[in-house]
C-alpha positions as CSV (number, residue, x, y, z in Angstrom):
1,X,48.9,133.3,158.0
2,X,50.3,132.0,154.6
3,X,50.5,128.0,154.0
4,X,54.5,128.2,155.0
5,X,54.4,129.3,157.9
6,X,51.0,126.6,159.2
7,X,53.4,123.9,157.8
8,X,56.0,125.4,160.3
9,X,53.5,125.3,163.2
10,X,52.2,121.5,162.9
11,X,56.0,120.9,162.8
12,X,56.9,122.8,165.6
13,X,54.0,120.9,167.4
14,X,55.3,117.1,166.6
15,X,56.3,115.7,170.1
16,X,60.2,115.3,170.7
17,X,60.8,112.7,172.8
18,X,64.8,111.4,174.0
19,X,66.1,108.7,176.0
20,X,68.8,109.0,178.5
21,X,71.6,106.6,178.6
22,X,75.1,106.1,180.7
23,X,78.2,105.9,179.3
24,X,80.6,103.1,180.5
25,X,82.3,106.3,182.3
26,X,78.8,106.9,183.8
27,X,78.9,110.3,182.4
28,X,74.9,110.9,181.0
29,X,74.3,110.7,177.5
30,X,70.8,111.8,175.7
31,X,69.9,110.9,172.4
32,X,67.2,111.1,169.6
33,X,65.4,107.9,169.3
34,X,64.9,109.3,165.8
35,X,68.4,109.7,165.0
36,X,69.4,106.2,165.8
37,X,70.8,104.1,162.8
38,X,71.7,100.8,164.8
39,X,72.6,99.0,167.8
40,X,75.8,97.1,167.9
41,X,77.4,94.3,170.0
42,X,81.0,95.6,170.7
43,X,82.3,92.2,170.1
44,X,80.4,92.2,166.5
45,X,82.6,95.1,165.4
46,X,86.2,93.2,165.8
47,X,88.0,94.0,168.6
48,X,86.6,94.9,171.5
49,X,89.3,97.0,173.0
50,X,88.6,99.8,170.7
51,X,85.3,100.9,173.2
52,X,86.2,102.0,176.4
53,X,85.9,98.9,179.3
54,X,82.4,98.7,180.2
55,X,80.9,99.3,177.1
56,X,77.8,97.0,176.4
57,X,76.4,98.5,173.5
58,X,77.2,100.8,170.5
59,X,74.8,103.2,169.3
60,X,75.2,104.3,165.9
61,X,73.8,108.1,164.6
62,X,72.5,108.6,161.8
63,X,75.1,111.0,161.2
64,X,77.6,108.1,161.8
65,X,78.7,109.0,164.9
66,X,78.8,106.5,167.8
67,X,77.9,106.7,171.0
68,X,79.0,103.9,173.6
69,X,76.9,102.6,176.4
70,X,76.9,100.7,179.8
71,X,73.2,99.5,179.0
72,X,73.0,96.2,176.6
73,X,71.6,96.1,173.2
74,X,68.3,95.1,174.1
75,X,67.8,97.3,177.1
76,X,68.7,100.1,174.7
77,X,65.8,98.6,171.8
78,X,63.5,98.3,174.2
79,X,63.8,101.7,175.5
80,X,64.2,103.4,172.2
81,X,60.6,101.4,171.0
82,X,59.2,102.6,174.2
83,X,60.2,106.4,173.2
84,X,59.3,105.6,169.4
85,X,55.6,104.7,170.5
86,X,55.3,107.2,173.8
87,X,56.2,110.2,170.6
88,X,53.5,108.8,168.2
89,X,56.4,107.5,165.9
90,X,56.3,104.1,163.9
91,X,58.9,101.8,165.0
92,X,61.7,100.2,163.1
């Protein structure tokens, strides 16, 4: 086994660990506590009738995208923290 491919298999062995969250719409949404960039307020942002009614909190991507959310902010911290930790991760 050469030293690339043991690199690839402690990788492949890091835990992955995501949280499940409702839309406003309750449609199921399932992120990457990883991935997260921040947690948003809708009324922080402006207006809040750009969010679809029922949104309590606005999860930002790293990749910028955003994903809106019946559960409020701190609901959503806590349970991404709770991930972070339960995966061996540091927090935030």
């Amino acid at each position: 086994m050469n030293a690339d491919h043991a690199r690839a298999m402690k990788f492949a062995a890091l835990p992955v660990v995501f949280v499940e969250l409702t839309a406003p719409t309750g449609q199921m949404i399932i992120i990457n506590p990883a991935e997260v960039s921040s947690l948003v307020e809708p009324g922080q942002v402006g207006r809040e009738r750009h969010f679809v009614q029922g949104t309590r909190c606005v999860v930002v991507m790293s990749n910028s995208r955003i994903n809106a959310v019946a559960e409020p902010c701190k609901a959503v911290e806590e349970m991404l923290e709770g991930a972070k930790e339960g995966a061996g991760q540091p927090g935030h």
